[in-house]
C-alpha positions in Angstrom: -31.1 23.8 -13.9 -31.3 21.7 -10.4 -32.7 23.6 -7.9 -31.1 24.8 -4.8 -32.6 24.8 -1.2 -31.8 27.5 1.2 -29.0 25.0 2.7 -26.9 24.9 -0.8 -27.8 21.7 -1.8 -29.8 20.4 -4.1 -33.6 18.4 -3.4 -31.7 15.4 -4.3 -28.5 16.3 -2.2 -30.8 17.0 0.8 -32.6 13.3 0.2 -29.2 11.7 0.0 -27.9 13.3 3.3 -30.9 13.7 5.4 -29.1 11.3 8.0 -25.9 13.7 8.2 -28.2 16.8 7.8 -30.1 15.8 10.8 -27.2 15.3 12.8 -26.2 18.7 15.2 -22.5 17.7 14.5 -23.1 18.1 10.8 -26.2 19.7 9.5 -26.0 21.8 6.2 -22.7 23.3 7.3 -21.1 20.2 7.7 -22.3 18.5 4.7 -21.2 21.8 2.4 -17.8 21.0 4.3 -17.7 17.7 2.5 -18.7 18.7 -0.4 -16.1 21.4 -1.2 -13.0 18.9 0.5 -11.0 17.0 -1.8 -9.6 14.1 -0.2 -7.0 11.4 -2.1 -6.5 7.5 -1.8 -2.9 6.6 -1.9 -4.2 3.4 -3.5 -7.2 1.6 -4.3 -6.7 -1.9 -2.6 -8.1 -3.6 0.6 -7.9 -0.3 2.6 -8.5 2.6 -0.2 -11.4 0.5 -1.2 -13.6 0.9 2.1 -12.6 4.4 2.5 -13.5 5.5 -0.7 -17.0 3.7 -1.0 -17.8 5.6 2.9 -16.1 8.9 1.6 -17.8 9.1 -1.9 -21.3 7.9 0.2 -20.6 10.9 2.7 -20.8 13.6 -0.2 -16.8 14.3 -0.3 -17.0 16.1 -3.4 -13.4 14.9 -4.5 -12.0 11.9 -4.6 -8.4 11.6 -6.1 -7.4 7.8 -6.5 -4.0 7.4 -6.8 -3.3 3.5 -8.5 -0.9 2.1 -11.1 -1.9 -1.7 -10.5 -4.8 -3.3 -12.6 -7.1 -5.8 -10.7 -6.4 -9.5 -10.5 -8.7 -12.1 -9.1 -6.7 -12.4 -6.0 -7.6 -8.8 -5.1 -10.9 -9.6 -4.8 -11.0 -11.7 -1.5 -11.0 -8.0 0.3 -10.5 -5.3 -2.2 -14.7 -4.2 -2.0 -13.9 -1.7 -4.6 -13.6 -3.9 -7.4 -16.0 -6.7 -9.3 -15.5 -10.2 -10.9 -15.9 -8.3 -14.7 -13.2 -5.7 -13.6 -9.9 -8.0 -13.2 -7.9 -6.7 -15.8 -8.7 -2.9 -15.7 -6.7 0.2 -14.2 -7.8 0.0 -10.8 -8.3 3.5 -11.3 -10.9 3.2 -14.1 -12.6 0.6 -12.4 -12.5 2.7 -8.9 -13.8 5.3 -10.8 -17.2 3.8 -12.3 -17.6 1.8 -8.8 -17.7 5.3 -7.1 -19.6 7.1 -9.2 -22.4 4.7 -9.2 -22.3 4.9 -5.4 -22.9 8.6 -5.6 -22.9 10.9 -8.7 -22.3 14.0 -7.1 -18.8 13.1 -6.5 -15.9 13.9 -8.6 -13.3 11.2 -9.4 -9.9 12.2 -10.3 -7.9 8.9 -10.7 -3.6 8.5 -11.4 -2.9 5.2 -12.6 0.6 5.9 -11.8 3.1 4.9 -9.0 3.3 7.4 -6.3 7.0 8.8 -6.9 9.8 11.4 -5.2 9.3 12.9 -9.0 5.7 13.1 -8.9 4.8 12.7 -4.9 4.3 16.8 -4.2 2.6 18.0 -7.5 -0.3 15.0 -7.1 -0.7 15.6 -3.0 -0.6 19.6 -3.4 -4.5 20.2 -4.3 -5.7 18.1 -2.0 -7.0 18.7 1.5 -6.9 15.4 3.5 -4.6 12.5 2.2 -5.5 8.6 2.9 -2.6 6.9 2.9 -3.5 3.3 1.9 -0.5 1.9 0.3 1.1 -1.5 1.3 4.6 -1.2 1.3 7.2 0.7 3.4 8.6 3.3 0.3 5.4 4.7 -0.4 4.2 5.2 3.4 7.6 7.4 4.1 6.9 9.0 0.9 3.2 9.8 1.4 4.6 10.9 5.0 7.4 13.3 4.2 5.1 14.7 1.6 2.2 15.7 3.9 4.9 17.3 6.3 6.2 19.1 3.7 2.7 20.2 2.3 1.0 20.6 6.0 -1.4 18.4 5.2 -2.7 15.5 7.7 -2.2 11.9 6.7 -4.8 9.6 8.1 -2.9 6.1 8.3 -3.7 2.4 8.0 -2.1 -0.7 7.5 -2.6 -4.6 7.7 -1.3 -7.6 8.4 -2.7 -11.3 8.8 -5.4 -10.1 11.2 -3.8 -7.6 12.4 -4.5 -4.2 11.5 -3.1 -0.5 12.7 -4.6 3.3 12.4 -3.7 6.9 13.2 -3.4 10.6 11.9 -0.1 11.9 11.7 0.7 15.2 10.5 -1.9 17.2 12.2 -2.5 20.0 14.3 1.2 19.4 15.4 1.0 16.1 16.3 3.9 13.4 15.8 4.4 12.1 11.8 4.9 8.4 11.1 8.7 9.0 11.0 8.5 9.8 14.7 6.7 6.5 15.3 8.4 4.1 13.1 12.6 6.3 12.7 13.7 3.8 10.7 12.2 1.1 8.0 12.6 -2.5 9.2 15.1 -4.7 6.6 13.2 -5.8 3.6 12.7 -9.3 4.2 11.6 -8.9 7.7 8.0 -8.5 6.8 6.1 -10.1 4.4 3.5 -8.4 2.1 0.3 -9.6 2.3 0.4 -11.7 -0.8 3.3 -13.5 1.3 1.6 -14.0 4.6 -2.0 -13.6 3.5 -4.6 -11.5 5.4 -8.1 -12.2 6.6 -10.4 -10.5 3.7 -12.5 -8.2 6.4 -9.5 -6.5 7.8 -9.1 -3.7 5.7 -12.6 -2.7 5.7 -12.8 -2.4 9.2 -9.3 -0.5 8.8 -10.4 1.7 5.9 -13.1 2.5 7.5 -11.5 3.9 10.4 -9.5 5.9 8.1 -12.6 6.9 6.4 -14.3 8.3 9.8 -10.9 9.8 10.9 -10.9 11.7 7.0 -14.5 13.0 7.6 -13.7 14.4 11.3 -11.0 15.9 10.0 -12.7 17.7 7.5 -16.3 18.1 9.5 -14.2 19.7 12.8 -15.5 17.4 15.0 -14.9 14.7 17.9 -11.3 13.7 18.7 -8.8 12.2 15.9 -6.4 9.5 16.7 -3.4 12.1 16.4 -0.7 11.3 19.0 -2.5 7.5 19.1 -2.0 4.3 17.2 -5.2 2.1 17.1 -4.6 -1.5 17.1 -6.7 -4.2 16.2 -6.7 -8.0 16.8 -9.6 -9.5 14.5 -8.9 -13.0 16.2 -9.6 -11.3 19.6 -11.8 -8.7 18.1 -9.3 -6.1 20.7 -8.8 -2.8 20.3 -5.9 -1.6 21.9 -3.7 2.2 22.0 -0.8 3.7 22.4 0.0 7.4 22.6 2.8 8.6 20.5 4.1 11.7 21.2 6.3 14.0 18.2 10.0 14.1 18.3 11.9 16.8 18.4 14.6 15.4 16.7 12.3 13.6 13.7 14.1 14.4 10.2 10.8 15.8 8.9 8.6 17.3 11.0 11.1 17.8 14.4 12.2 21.5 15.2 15.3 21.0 13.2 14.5 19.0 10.0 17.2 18.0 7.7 14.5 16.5 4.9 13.2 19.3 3.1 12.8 17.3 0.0 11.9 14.5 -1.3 14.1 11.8 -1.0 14.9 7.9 -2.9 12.5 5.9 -0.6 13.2 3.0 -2.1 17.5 3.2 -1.3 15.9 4.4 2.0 13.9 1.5 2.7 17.0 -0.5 1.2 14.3 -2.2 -1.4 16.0 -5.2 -3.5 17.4 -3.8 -6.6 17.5 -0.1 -5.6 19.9 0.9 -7.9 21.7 -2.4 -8.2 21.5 -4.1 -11.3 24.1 -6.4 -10.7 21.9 -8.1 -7.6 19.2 -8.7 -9.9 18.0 -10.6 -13.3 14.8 -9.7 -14.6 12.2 -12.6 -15.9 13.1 -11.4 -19.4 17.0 -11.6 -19.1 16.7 -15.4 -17.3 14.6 -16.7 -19.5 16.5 -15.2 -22.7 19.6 -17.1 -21.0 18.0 -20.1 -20.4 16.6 -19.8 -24.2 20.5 -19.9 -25.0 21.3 -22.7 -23.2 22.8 -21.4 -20.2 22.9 -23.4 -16.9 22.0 -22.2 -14.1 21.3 -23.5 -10.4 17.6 -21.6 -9.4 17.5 -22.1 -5.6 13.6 -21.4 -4.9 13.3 -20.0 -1.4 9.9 -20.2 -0.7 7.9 -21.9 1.8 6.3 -25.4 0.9 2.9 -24.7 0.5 3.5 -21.8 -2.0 5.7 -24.3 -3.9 2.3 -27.0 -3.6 0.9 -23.9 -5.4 3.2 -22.4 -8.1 6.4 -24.4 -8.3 9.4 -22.7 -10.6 10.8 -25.5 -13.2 14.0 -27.1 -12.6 14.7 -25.3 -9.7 15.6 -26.5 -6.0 13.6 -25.9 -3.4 15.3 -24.9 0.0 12.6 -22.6 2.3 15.0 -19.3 3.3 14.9 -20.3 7.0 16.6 -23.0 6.4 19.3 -22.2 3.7 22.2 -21.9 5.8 22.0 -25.0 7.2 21.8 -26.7 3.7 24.6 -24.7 1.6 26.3 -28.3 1.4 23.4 -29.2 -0.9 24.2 -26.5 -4.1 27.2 -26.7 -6.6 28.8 -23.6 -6.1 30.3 -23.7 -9.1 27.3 -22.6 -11.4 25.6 -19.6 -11.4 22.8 -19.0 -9.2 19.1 -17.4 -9.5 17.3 -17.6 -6.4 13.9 -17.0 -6.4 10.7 -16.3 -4.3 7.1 -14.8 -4.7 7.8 -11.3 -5.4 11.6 -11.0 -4.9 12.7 -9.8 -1.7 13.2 -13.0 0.2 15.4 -14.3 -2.6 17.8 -11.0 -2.1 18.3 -12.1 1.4 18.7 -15.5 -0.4 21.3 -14.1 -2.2 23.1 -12.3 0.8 23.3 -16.1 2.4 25.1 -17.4 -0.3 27.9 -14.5 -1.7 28.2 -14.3 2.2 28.9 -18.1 2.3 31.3 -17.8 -0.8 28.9 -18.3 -3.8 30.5 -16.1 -6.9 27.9 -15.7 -9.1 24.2 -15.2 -7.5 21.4 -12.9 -8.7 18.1 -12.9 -7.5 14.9 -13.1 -10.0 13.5 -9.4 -10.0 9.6 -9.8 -9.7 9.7 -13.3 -8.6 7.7 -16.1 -9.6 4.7 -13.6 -10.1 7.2 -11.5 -12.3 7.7 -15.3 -14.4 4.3 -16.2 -14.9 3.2 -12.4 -15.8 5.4 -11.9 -18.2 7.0 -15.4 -19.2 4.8 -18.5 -18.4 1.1 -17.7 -17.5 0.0 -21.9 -17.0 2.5 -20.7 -13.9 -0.2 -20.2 -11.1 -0.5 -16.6 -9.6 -1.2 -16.3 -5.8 
């Protein structure tokens, strides 16, 4: 049996946390605060990877991980969590022995599934504090709506090249992201990071912001950034702010909502291939057709150094910025696959051309990742 000291915690627990014990802010109090929370990591990449190492090291005595990717080496460059002998594993699995080694005393409740409209309420509802660290517009308005609907707070991040962003939206009546950011920007306006690439110590310096923000939350302490958005600029090493005030007239959280449920976020985000199958070709349809013998004209849209790095066989290579000066180059009278990294600049791809009078254009679902994945793996992955 472990033995308890007057403060609830055990001789070991007290050892662990003297530096939080001795703080007025926190003390025994505090620290039993932590250890009865439950906090969950909408996903276990560059962000949920510093939060969760500072959370489980704080004594948060759950930790839900929410995950349905495996690692890959590229992860690796910023994603702390995960070693060299995990690529390959459920993030979740691997989140899960990473944190436990960091502290024992913490309980790891991983989902290696996507984060869903079906599923979104019933894995969010027995948690207090949700860390939303998710890289993609779908799954932010989901984890948003959600926390609105559920009252809890959602502590925010997100990255970008070397740019990063932070708040807390949700809380004590404060604005939600939906009153920040009404409506999602198109598809192909932003690029994921595998696109554009991101400087490997942004998201700790992110996470751990989101981290901090979680344990103030939970502690009662200090001021969170509700009603501000942090900016950072690693090349300047600037922070900046800007208050954001709630809007009365947000969907969600304003005084007359009109979502009280949760909604398609990827129709709403007007994702490529949102219920369109006629848009799309997946990896296995192309290269069944191609097995056949079918000709097709693959217009590869990505940029020339990706192409350096992965190129797509038999396919032309016109960069998306400068397709619709170059229609004059294609025989519109085959079919066309256009194609890109993951898939959503060859959907705009695809609007050029039907727009321009192309009959038969689909875009490759997935990408070139999606093709060397699940079709040709001496295809490089980047």
């Amino acid at each position: 049996m472990t033995a308890r000291t007057s403060t609830g915690l055990s001789h070991e627990e007290v050892l662990r946390y003297s530096r939080h014990l001795i703080l007025p802010e926190v003390g025994a109090e505090g620290q039993a605060k932590l250890k009865n929370a439950r906090v969950l990591l909408v996903g276990a990449g560059g962000l949920g990877s510093p939060a969760a190492l500072y959370l489980a090291a704080a004594g948060v005595g759950t930790l839900g991980v929410v995950d349905a990717d495996r690692v890959d080496a590229s992860n690796l460059q910023r994603q702390v969590l995960h070693g060299t002998s995990d690529v390959g594993r459920p993030k979740t699995e691997s989140a899960a022995d990473r944190l436990r080694e960091i502290n024992p005393h913490v309980e790891v409740v991983g989902f290696s599934e996507r984060l869903t409209s079906a599923n979104g309420l019933e894995i969010l509802r027995p948690f207090d504090v949700i860390v939303d660290g998710s890289d993609n517009f779908p799954t932010r308005y989901l984890v948003n709506d959600a926390c609105v609907l559920l009252g809890k707070p959602d502590i925010y991040g997100a990255i970008f090249r070397f740019d990063g962003q932070a708040s807390v939206f949700g809380s004590n009546g404060g604005p939600c992201y939906r009153c920040l950011f009404a409506d999602p920007p198109p598809p192909d306006l932003v690029p994921s990071c595998a696109e554009a690439g991101v400087l490997g110590v942004l998201p700790g310096i992110i996470g751990s912001i989101q981290a901090a923000e979680a344990i103030k939350l939970i502690l009662g302490i200090g001021e969170s950034l509700a009603g501000r958005l942090l900016l950072f600029d690693a090349l300047k090493l600037e922070f900046r702010e800007l208050a954001i005030a709630r809007d009365p007239e947000c969907p969600v959280c304003g005084t007359r909502p009109t979502v009280k449920a949760l909604i398609d976020y990827e129709a709403f985000c007007g994702m490529p291939g949102a219920g369109s199958s006629a848009t799309e070709v997946t990896v296995r349809e192309f290269s069944s057709e191609r097995g056949q013998g079918k000709r097709h004209l693959v217009v590869d849209v990505r940029e020339p150094y990706e192409v350096v790095m992965a190129s797509f066989p038999e396919a032309v290579h016109i960069p998306l910025r400068q397709l619709p000066g170059r229609l004059a180059e294609l025989d519109a009278h085959l079919p066309v696959v256009t194609v890109c990294h993951h898939g959503q600049r060859s959907m705009r791809a695809r609007e050029i051309l039907v727009a321009a009078g192309f009959g038969d254009v689909r875009s490759l679902a997935g990408g070139i990742d999606a093709w060397s994945r699940e079709i040709d793996s001496a295809v490089p992955r980047y």
